[in-house]
C-alpha positions as CSV (number, residue, x, y, z in Angstrom):
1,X,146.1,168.1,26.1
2,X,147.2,168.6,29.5
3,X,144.1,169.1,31.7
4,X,146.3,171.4,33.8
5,X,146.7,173.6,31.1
6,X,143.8,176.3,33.0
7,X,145.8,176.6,35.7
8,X,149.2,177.1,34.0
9,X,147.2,179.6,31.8
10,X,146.2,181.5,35.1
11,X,149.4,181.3,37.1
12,X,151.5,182.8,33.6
13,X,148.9,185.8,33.0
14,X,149.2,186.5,36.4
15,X,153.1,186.6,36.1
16,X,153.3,188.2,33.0
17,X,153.7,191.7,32.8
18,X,151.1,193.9,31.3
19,X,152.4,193.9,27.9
20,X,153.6,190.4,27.7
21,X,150.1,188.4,27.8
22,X,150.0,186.9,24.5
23,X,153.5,185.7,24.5
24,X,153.0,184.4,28.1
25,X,149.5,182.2,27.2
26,X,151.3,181.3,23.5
27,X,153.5,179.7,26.1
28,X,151.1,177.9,27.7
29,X,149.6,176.6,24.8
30,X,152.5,175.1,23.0
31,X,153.7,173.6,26.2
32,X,150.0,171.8,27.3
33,X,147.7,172.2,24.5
34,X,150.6,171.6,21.6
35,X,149.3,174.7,19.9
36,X,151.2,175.0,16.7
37,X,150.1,178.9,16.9
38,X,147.9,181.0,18.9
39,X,146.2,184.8,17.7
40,X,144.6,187.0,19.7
41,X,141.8,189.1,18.1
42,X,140.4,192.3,19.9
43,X,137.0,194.1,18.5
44,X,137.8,197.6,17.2
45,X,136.1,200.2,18.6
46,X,133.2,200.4,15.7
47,X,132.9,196.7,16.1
48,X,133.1,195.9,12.2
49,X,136.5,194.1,12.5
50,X,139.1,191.8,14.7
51,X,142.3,193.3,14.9
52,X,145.3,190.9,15.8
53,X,147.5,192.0,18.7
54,X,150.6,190.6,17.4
55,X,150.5,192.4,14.1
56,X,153.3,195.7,14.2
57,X,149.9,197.5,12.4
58,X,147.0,195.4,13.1
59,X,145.0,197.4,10.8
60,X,146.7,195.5,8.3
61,X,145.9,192.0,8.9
62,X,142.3,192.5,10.7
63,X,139.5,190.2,10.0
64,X,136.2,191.0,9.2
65,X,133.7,190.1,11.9
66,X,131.0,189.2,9.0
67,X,131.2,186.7,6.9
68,X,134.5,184.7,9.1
69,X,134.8,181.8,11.5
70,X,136.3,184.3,14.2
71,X,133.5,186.8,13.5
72,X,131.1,183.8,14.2
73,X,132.7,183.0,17.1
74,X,132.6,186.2,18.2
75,X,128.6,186.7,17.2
76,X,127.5,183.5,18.7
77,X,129.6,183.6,21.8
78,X,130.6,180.4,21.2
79,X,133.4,178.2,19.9
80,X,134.1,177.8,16.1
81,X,136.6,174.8,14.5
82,X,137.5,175.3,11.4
83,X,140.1,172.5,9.2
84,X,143.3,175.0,9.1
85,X,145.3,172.7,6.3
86,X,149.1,171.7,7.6
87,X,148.1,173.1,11.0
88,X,145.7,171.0,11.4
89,X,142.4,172.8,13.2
90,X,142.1,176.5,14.3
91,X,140.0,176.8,17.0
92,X,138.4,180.2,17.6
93,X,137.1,181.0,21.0
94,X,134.9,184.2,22.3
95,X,137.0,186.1,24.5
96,X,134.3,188.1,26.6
97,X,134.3,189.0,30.2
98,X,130.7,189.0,31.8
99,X,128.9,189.4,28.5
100,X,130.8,192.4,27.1
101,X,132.6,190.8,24.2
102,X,136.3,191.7,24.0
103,X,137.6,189.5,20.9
104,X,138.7,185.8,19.8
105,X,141.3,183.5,21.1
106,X,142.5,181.4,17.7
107,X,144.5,178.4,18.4
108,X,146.0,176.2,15.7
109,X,145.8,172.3,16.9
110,X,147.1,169.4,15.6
111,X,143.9,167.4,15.5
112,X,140.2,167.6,16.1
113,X,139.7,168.8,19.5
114,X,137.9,166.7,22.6
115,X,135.2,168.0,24.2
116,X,137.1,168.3,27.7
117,X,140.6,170.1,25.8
118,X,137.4,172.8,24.4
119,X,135.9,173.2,27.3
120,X,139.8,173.9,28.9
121,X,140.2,176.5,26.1
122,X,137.2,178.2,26.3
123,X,137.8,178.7,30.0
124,X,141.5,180.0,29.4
125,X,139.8,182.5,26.9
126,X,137.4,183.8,29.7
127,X,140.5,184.1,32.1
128,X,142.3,185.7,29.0
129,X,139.4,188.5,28.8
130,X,139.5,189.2,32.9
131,X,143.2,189.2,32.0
132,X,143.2,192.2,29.2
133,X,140.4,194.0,31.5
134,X,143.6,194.4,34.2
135,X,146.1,195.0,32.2
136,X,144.4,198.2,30.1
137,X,145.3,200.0,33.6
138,X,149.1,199.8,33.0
139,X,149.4,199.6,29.2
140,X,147.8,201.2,25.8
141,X,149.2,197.8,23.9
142,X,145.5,196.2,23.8
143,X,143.9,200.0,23.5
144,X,146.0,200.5,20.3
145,X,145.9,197.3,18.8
146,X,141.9,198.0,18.7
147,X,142.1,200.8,16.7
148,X,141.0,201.0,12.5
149,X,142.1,204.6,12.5
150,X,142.8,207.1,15.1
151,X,140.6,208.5,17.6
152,X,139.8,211.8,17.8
153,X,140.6,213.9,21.2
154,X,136.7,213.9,21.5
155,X,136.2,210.7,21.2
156,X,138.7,209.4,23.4
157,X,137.4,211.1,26.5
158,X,134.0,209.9,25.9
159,X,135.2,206.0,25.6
160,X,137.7,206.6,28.5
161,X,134.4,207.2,30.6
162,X,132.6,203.7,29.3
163,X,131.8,200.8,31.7
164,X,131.8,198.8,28.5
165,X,129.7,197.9,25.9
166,X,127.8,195.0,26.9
167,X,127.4,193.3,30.3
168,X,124.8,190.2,30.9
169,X,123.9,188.7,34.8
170,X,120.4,186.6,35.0
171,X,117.9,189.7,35.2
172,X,119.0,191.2,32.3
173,X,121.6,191.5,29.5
174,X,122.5,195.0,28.4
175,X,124.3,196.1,24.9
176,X,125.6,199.6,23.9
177,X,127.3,201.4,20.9
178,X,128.5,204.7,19.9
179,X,128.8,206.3,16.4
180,X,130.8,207.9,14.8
181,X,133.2,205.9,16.9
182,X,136.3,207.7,16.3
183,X,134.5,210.9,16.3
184,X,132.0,210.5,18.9
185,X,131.3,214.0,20.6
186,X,128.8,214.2,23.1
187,X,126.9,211.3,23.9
188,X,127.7,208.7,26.1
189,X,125.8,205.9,27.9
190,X,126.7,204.4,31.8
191,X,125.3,201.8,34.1
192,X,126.0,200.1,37.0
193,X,124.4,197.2,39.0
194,X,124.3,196.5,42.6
195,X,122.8,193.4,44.8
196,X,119.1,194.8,44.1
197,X,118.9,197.1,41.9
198,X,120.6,198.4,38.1
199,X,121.0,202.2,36.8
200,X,121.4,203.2,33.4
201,X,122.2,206.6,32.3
202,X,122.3,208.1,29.0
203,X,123.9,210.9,27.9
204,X,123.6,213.6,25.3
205,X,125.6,216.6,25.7
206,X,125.4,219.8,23.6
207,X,128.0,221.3,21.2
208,X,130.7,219.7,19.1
209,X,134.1,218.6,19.7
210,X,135.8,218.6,22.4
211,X,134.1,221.0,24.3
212,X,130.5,218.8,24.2
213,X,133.1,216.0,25.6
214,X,134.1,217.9,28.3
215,X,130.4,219.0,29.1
216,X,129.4,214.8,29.0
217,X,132.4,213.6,31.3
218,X,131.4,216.6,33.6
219,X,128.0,215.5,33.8
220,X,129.1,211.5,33.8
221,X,130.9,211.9,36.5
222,X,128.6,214.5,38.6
223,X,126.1,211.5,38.1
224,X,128.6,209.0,39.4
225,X,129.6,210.7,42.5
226,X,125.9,210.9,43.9
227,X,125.1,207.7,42.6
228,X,128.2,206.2,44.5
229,X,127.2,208.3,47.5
230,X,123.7,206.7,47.7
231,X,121.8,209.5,46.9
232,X,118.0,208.9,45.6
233,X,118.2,208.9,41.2
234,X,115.9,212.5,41.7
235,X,118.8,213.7,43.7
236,X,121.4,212.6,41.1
237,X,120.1,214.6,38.4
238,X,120.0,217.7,40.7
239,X,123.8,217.1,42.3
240,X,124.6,216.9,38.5
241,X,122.2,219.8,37.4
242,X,124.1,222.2,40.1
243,X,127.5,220.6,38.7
244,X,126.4,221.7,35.3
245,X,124.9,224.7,36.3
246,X,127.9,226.0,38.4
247,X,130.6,225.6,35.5
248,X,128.9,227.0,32.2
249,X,126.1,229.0,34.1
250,X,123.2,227.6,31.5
251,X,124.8,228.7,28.1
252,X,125.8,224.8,27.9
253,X,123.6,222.1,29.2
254,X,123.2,218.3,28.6
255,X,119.9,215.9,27.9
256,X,120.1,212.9,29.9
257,X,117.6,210.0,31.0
258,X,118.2,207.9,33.7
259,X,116.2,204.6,35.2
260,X,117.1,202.7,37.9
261,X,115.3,199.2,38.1
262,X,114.6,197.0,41.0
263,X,116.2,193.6,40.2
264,X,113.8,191.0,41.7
265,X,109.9,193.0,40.7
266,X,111.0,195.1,37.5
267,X,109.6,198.3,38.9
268,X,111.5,201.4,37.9
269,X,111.5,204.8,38.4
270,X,112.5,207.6,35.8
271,X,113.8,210.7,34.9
272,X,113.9,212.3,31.9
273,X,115.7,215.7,30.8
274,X,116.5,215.9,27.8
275,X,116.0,213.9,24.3
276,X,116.9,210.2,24.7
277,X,113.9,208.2,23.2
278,X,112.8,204.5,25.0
279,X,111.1,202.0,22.6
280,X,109.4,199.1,24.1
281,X,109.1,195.6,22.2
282,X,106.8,193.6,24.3
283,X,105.6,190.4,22.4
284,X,105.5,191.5,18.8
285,X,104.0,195.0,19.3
286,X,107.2,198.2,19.7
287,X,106.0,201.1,21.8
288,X,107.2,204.6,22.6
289,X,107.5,205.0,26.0
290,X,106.8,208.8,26.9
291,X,107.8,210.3,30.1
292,X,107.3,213.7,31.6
293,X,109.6,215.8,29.8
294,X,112.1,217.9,32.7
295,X,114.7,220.3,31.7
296,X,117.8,219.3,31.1
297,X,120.6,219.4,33.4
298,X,122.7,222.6,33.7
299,X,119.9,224.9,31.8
300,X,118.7,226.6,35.0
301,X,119.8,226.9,38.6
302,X,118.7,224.5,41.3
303,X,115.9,222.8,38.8
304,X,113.7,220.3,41.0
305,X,113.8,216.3,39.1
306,X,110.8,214.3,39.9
307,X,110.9,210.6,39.2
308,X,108.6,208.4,37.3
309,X,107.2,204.9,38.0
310,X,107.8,202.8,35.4
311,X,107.7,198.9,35.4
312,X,109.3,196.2,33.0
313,X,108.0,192.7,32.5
314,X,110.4,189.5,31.7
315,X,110.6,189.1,28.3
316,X,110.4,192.4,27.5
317,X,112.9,194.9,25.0
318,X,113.7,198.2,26.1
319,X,115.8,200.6,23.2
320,X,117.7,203.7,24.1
321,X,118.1,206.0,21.2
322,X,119.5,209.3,21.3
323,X,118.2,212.0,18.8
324,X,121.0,211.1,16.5
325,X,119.4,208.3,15.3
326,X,115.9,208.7,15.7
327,X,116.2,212.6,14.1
328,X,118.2,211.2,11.0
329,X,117.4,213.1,7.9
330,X,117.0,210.9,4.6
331,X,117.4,212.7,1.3
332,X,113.9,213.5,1.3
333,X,113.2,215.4,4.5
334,X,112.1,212.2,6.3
335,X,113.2,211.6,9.4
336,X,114.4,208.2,10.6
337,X,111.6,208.4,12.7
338,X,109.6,206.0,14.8
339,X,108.3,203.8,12.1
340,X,111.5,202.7,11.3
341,X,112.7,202.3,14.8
342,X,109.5,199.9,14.8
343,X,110.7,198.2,11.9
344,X,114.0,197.9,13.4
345,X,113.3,196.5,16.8
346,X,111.3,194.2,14.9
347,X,113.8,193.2,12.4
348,X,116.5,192.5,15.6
349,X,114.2,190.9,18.0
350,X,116.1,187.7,17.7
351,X,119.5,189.3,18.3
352,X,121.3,188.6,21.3
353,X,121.5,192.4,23.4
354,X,124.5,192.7,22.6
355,X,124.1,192.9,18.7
356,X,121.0,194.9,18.5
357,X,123.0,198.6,19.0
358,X,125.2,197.8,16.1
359,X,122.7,196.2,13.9
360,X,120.5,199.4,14.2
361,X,123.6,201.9,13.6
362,X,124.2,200.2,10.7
363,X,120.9,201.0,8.4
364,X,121.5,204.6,9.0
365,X,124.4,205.2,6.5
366,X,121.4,204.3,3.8
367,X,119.0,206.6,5.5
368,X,120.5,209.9,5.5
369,X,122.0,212.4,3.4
370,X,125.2,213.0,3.5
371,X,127.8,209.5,3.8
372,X,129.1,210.8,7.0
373,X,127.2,211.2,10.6
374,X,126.7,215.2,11.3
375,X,125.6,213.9,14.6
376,X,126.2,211.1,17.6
377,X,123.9,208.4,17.5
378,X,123.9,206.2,20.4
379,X,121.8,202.7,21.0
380,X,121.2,201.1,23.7
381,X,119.4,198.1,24.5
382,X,118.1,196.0,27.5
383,X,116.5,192.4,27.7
384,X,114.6,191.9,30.8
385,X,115.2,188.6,31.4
């Protein structure tokens, strides 16, 4: 292997046009690497398959994240070699920018790989990720080729407003997920970190369809522009109630917790308005967090928000759940309920961030009644690190 191959990797996905990544690192990797072929994988947007970007319907030829090598690569964030027969060895490499997992970078080799020429590759799949980040602006080629079936006008507003799904610096690692994913409505999660601090947001707004959208990226975005304008987090959530407020005049309004945590001591502050839930798991014991209960935003005029101290400890799990998961119905009556979120956080606690959303999702379908979601369910968890 050529041990410029990173830098001819970065110089051709910068030259390439939007559309033309995978043939322009294919390049690459035939020329430096002698790749005898090269797939690229990207998560679909309910994170139960990889979907190949060279495939005319990708649907057709996805790959099961459980159960594969590329779906281990994927889970453990690290690179997989598998014997590949005539081709020799397919390599499959995590694709991931900053801890929010994208997909898998498979190349076919002739031989058993060196350390060094893995190392090289796993670093050309990092660029790749930064790479597809860019290149969503000016194409839907990598938007498409992520999709098991089509998204619903609802649902793509609310994942057009997403920072992503997971994001990891040394503080903290952070991990989100939406479901129904094609059909989300009205929930939605955002955060953002700066040199000192980190603010999470969660979002559950009323209504179905498109209209509860709407009322979400309103709000999302009413948050936003006081964040970005410095404003104390108690004077977000009233710039954002008077957003509210002002456009549906308190026959819609939207629940909505936000925390903002200071990055060197772990102390917080909070406000809650509205129903998202926080779980604590804190050595082996789980905790509901309660906080003062405040209206949520958009239900009266000019409402006052008063933050809450809170304080996290390294080591500690925080979960997000909104009341589509926690207020699940079983056949029974019974309602998902905090036992089993205990049992849950418990059962995950050796997850990476990152996994825990969708590995809680996924024991709903056998908890409630009817085989589809009649509501949104969002998860979101944080490892103080």
């Amino acid at each position: 292997m050529n041990r410029h191959a990173p830098l001819a990797a970065e110089r051709a996905l910068r030259a390439a046009p939007p559309h033309a990544l995978p043939a322009a690192l294919t390049d690459v990797l035939r020329t430096h690497c002698a790749a005898r072929s090269v797939e690229i994988l990207l998560a679909d947007y309910g994170l139960a398959v990889l979907q190949p970007v060279s495939a005319p319907e990708p649907t057709e030829a996805a790959v099961p994240l459980a159960g594969t090598p590329e779906g281990r690569a994927f889970g453990a964030q690290e690179p997989f070699a598998e014997a590949a027969g005539d081709e020799g060895v397919r390599l499959h490499l995590p694709v991931s920018v900053r801890g929010d997992r994208i997909g898998v970078l498979s190349v076919a080799l002739p031989g058993e790989p060196a350390p060094e020429e893995v190392r090289d590759l796993t670093e050309i799949a990092e660029m790749l990720g930064h790479h597809l980040l860019v290149a969503d602006r000016d194409t839907d080629r990598y938007l498409r080729a992520r999709r098991r079936n089509r998204l619903t006008l609802a649902a793509e507003v609310q994942w057009g407003l997403l920072p992503g799904r997971a994001c990891a610096r040394p503080e903290y690692a952070l991990g989100a997920q939406l479901e129904p994913a094609y059909d989300i409505h009205g929930d939605n999660f955002d955060w953002s970190a700066a040199a000192r601090d980190l603010t999470l947001t969660v979002t559950n707004g009323m209504g179905q369809g498109i209209e509860a959208a709407l009322l979400t990226s309103l709000t999302v975005n009413a948050l936003r522009n006081a964040r970005r304008a410095g404003v104390p987090l108690a004077d977000q959530a009233m710039l954002a109630d008077q957003a509210v407020y002002a456009r549906y005049r308190g026959e819609q309004y939207v629940s909505v917790l936000l925390m903002r945590f200071d990055l060197a001591t772990g102390a917080a502050e909070v406000v809650e308005a509205g129903s998202p839930r926080v779980y604590r798991l804190r050595g082996s014991a789980v905790d509901r967090i309660d906080f003062e209960a405040q209206s949520p935003l958009g239900m009266f005029e000019d409402t006052p928000y008063v933050p809450q101290p809170f304080e996290v400890r390294s080591g500690d799990r925080l979960l997000i759940v909104s009341d589509g998961v926690y207020a699940t119905a079983s056949p029974g009556g019974e309602t998902y309920g905090e036992r089993a979120l205990a049992r849950a956080v418990l059962a995950t606690r050796l997850l990476p961030a990152a996994d825990v959303p969708r590995a809680i999702l996924g024991e709903l379908p056998g908890h409630r009644v009817l085989p589809e979601a009649e509501d949104d369910a969002l998860v979101m968890c944080l490892d103080w690190l």
